[in-house]
C-alpha positions in Angstrom: -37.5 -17.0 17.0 -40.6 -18.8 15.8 -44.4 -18.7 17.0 -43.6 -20.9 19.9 -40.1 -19.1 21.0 -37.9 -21.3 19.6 -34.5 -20.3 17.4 -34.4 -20.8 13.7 -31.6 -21.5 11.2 -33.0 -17.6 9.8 -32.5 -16.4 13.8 -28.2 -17.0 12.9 -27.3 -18.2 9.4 -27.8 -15.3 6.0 -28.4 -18.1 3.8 -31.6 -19.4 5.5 -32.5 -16.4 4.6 -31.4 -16.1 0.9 -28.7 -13.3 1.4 -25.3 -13.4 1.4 -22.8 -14.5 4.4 -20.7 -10.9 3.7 -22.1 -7.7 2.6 -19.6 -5.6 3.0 -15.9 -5.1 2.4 -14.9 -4.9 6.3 -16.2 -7.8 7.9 -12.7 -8.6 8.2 -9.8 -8.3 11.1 -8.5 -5.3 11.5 -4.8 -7.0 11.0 -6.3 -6.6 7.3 -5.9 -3.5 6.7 -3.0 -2.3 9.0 -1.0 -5.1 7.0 -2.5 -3.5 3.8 -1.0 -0.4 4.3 2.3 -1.8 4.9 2.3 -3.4 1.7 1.1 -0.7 -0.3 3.4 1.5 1.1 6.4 -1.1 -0.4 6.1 -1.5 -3.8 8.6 -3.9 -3.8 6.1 -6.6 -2.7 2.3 -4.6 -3.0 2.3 -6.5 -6.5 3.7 -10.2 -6.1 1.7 -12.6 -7.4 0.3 -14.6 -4.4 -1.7 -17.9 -4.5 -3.7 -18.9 -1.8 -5.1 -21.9 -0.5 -7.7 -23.5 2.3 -6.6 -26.6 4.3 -8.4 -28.0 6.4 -6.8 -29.7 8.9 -9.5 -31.7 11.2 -9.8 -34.9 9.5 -13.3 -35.8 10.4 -14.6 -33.1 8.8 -16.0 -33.6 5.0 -17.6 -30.6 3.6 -18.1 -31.6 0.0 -20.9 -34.0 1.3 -22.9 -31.0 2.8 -22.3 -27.5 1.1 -23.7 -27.7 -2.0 -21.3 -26.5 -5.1 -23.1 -23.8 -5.8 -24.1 -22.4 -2.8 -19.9 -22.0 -2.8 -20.0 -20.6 -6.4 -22.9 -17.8 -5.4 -21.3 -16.4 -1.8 -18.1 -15.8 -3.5 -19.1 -14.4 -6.6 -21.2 -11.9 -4.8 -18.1 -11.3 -3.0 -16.3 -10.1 -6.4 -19.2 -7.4 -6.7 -18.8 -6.0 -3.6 -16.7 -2.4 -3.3 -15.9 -0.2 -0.4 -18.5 2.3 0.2 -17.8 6.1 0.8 -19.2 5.5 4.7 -16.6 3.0 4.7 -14.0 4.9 3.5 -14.7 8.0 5.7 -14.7 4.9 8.8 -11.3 3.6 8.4 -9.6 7.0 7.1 -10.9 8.6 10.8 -9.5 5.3 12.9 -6.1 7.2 14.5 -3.3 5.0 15.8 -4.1 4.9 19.9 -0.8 3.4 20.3 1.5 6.3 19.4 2.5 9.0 21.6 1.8 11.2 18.7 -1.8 12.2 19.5 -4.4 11.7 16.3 -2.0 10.0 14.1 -3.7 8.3 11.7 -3.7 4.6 11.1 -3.7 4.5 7.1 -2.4 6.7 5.0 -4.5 8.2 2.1 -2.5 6.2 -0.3 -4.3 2.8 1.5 -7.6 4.6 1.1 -7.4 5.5 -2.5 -6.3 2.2 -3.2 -9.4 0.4 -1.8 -11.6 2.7 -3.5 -10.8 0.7 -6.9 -10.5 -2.6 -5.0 -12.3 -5.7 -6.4 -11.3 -9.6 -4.9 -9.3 -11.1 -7.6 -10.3 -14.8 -8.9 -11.1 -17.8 -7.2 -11.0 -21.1 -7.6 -13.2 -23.8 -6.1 -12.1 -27.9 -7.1 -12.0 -30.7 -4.7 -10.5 -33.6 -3.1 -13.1 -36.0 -3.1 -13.6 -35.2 0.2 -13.3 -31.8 1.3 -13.6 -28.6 -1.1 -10.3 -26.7 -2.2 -10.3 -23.5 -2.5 -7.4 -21.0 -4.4 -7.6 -17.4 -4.4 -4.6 -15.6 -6.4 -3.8 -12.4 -7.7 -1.3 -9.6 -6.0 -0.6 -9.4 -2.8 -2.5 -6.5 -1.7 -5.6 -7.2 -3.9 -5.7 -10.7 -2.6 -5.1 -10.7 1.1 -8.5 -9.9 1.9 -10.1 -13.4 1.0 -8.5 -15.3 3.8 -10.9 -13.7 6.7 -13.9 -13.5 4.1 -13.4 -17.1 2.8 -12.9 -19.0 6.1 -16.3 -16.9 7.2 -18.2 -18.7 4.3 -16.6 -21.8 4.9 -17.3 -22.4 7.9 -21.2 -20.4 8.0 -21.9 -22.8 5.3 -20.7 -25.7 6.7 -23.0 -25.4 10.1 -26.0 -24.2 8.1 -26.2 -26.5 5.9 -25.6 -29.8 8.0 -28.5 -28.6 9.7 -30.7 -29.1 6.6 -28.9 -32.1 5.8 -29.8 -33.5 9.5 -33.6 -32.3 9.5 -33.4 -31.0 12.7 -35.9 -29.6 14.7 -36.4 -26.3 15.7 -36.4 -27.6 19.1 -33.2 -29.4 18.5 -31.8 -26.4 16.5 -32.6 -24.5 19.7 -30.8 -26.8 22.1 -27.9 -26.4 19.9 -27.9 -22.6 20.0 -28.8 -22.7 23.9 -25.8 -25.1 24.5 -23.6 -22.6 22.9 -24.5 -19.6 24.5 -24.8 -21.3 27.8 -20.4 -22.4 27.9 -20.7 -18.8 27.0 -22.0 -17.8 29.9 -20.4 -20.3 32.0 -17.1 -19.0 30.2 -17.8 -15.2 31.3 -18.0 -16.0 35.2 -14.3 -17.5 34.7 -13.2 -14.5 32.9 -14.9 -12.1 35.9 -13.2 -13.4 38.5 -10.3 -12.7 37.0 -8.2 -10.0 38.3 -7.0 -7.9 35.9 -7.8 -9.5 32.8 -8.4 -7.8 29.7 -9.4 -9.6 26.1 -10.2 -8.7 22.6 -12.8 -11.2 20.5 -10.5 -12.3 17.7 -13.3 -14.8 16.0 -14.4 -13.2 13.2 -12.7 -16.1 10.7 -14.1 -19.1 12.2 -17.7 -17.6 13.9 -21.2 -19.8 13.4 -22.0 -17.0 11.3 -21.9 -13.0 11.0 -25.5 -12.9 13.2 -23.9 -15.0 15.6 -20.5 -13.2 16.3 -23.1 -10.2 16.6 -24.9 -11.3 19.7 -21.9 -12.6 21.1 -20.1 -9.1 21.4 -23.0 -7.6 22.6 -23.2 -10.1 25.3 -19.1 -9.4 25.8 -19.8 -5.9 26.2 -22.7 -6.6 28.7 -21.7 -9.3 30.7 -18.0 -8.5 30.7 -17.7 -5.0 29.8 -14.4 -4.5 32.2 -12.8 -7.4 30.3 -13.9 -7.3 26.5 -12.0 -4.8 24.9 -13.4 -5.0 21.8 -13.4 -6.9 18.8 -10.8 -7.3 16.0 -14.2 -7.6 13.2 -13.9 -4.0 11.7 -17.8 -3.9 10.5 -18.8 -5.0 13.9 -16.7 -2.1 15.8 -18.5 0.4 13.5 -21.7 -1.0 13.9 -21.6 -1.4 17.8 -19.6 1.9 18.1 -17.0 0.2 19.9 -13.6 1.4 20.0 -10.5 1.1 17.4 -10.7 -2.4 16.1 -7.9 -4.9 17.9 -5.3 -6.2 15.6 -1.4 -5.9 14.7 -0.4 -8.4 11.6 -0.2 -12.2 10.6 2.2 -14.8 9.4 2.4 -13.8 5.4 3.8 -10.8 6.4 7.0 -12.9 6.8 6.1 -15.8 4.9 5.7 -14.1 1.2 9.1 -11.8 1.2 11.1 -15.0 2.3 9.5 -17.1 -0.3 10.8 -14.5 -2.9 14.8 -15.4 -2.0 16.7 -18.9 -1.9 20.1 -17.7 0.1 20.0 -18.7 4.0 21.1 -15.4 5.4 18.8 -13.2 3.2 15.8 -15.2 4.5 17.2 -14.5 8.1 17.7 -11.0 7.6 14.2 -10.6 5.8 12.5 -12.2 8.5 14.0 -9.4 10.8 14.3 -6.7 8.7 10.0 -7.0 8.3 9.4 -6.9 11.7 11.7 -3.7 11.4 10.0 -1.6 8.8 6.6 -2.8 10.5 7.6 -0.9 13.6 8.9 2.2 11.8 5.7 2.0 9.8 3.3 1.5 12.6 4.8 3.0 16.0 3.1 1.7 18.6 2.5 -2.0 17.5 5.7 -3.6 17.4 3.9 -7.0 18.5 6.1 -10.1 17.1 5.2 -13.0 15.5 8.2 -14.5 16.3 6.7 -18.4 15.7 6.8 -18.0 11.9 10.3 -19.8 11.7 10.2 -20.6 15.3 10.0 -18.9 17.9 13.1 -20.2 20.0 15.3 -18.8 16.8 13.7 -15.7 16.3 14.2 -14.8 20.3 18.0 -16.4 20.3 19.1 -14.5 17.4 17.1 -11.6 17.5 19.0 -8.1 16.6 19.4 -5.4 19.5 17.3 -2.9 17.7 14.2 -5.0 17.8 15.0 -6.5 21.0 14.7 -3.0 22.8 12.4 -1.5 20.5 9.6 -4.3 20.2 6.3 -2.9 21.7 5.4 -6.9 22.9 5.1 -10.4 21.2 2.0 -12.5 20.1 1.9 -16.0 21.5 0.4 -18.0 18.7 1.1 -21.7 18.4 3.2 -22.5 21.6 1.9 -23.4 24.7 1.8 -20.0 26.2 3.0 -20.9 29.6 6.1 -22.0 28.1 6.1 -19.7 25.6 6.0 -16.4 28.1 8.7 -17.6 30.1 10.9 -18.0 27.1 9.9 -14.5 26.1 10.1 -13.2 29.6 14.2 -14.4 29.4 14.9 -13.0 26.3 14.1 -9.6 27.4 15.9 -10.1 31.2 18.1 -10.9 29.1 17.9 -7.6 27.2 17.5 -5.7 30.6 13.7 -4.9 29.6 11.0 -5.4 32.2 8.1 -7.9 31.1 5.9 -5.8 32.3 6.9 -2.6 30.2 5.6 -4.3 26.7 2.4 -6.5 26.0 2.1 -9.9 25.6 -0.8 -11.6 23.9 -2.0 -15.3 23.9 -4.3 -15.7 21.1 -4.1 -19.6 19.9 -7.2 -21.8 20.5 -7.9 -20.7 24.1 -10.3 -21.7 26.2 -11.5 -20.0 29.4 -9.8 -22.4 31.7 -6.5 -22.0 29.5 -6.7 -18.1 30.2 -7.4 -18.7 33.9 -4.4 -21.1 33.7 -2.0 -18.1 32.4 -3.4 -15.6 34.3 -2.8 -17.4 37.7 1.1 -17.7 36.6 2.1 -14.6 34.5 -0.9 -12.3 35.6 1.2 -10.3 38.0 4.3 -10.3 36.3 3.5 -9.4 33.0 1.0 -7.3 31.0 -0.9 -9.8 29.4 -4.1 -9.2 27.3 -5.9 -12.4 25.4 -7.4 -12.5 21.9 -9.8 -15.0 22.1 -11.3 -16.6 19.0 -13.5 -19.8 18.9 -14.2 -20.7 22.2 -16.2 -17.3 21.7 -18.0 -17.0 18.3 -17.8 -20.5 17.8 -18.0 -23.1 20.7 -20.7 -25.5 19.3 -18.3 -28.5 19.1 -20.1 -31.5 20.5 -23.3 -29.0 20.9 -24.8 -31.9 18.7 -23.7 -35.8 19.7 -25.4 -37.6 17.0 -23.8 -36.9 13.3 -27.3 -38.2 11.9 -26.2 -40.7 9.5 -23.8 -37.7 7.9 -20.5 -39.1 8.2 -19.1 -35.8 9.8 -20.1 -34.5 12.8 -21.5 -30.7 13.7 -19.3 -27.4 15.2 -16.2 -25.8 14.7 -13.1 -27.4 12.8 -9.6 -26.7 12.1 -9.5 -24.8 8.9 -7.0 -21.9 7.4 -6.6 -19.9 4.1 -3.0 -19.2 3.3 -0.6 -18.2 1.0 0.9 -21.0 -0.9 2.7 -19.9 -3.4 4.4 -16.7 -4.9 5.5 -15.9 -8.6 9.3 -14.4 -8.1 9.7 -11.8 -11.2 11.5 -14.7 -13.9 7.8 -16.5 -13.7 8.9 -19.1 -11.5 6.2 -20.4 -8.5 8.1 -20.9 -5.2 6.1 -22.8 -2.2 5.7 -20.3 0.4 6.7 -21.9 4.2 5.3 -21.9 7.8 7.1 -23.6 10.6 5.4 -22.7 13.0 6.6 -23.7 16.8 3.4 -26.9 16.9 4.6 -28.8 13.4 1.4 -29.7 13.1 0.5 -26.5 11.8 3.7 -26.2 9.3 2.8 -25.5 5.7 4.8 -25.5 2.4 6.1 -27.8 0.1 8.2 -30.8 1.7 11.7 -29.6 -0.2 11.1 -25.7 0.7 10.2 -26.8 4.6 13.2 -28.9 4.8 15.4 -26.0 3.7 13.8 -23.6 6.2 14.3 -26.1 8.9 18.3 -26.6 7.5 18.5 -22.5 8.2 15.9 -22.0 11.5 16.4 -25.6 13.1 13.4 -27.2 14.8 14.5 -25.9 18.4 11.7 -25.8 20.7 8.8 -26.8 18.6 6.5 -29.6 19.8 3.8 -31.0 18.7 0.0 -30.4 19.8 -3.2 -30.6 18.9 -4.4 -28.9 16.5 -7.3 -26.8 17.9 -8.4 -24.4 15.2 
């Protein structure tokens, strides 16, 4: 704060300050690096060439008018220069894997740990549409998959900080902003305490105002709602905060790169499954399915025995969770499994009344826990009214970094795919997403609004 009490761009954003947004290898998700070890540990994928790429998906939104070029340029070159430290090291070799029965397993084997000690963040790529930047990151798999957390982060930091400047605003202004935010905060946490039984992890490290921000808003969490907030899925911040095992299981590429390396229908289906069965044999203990990759009505339909009665719970990510549980909560009746006997976590765009919502249907039936993103580390949308003159308006937007494209091992590129159960959020090229829909089908995906 200033003289006068009042917040200052230097209060929440590291470039008002000259220093950059990331300092340090594990402000990241925790999903990171227990899908790192995965692939390291099959060398049959740990070096694929991978190519990813941002999209941003909000339309109003026109960052090439207000981040300067190379403010971009100087965040993620310093990104290039940064290593793992020894500290770090020492943190995520000592992190044991709560969920298995086996008491002080480790999470990552030493072979993960080695690895990282030579890690550097292969080459990016920044260009442009005219209107919005683009942004490509490639190199192998498991040098590369880091940048998606760490690029959305400066992304979106430098998007709010610098249509501040570009808008002049006050500090008073600057501090209604700020006092907006962390008021729906507040207003947010009463909902979540009057809630019997529910238990959430922050999950927005990739699209928080800023690494200061996300800060103060899990040590508000853990003070205001320390019977709800778990934890957080940002790894750096667990450390620093000495919170508990960061929250994470694994994301989308985990399916969407080995399918993209094959071209026969049944070999894609079997992939798809037979990924979801090494990750469970490789990780006991978080067996949480992602099951919207190709859809989640097909996944559940066709889904083999052994996963069906060995899954430890399913991720809800892009269907409307109340519909989505009770499709989930039939596949295993019909497997003779108890919904309450594995976890199920909502996690796409929620708000506080969309929790509330869930909870007051599935909250006795089912173990549920929420990772909730935005509406946490990032709620400013509409914080400002006026887009002064810019053309694009201030808070959060719709924005991902993902794979695009692999190298199969004649040279060829292939398009990558995500259905996804909301089309809106499909990805891939238009002949590769029309052969995935010819195998999966389009069965219980609907379209909705594209949140974050």
């Amino acid at each position: 704060m200033n003289k006068i009490g009042l917040y200052t761009d230097r209060d929440f954003f590291a470039a008002a300050r000259g220093v950059p947004e990331i300092h340090s290898l594990l402000d990241t998700d925790m999903y990171k690096f227990t899908m790192l070890d995965f692939i390291i540990a099959h060398p049959e994928y740990r070096d694929v060439n991978v190519r990813r790429e941002m999209n941003i998906r909000s339309k109003d939104i026109r960052t090439l008018d207000i981040i300067p070029r190379e403010a971009l340029e100087e965040q993620f070159t310093h990104c290039r220069t940064l290593k793992f430290t020894d500290v770090d090291l020492s943190f995520l070799r000592g992190m044991d894997n709560n969920h298995n029965t086996a008491n002080g397993k480790r999470l990552l084997k030493e072979e993960t740990i080695d690895y990282l000690k030579n890690l550097q963040l292969p080459a990016f790529t920044i260009g442009d549409d005219g209107k919005n930047y683009t942004l490509q990151f490639e190199g192998t798999w498991a040098d590369s998959t880091l940048w998606e957390i760490i690029g959305l982060k400066i992304i979106n930091s430098l998007y709010l900080y610098y249509w501040t400047k570009k808008a002049h605003l006050s500090p008073t202004t600057f501090t209604e902003m700020i006092s907006r935010t962390l008021v729906r905060l507040f207003d947010d946490i009463k909902i979540y305490n009057s809630i019997d039984n529910l238990t959430f992890s922050e999950f927005g490290t990739r699209r928080s105002m800023s690494s200061d921000f996300q800060r103060t808003i899990i040590n508000i969490l853990m003070e205001q709602a320390p019977d709800q907030c778990l934890g957080t899925s940002n790894v750096l911040l667990s450390r620093e905060l000495g919170l508990s095992n960061p929250k994470g299981t694994n994301a989308h590429e985990l399916r969407m790169i080995p399918t993209a390396l094959l071209d026969k229908p049944q070999d894609i289906i079997d992939t798809m499954y037979d990924i979801d069965r090494q990750w469970m044999q490789h990780h006991p203990g978080l067996g949480i399915l992602l099951a919207d990759t190709y859809g989640t009505s097909f996944y559940l339909n066709n889904c083999p025995q052994d996963i069906a009665m060995n899954h430890d719970g399913m991720r809800f990510d892009s269907k409307d969770p109340l519909i989505g549980i009770a499709e989930y909560n039939r596949f295993l009746q019909q497997h003779g499994r108890n919904p309450k006997s594995v976890i199920g976590i909502p996690s796409d765009g929620l708000s506080a009344k969309a929790v509330q919502d869930i909870m007051d249907v599935y909250g006795v039936s089912n173990n549920l826990t929420f990772g909730i993103g935005t509406s946490l580390t990032n709620n400013t949308k509409h914080t400002i009214v006026s887009d002064y003159g810019l053309g694009t308006p201030f808070g959060s937007f719709s924005v991902v970094i993902k794979p695009s494209q692999v190298q199969r091992d004649d040279g060829t590129r292939v398009s990558t795919v995500k259905l996804s159960d909301n089309p809106n959020k499909a990805m891939g090229s238009l002949e590769r997403v029309q052969f995935f829909k010819e195998i999966f089908g389009v069965e219980g995906m609907q379209q909705q609004e594209t949140l974050v």
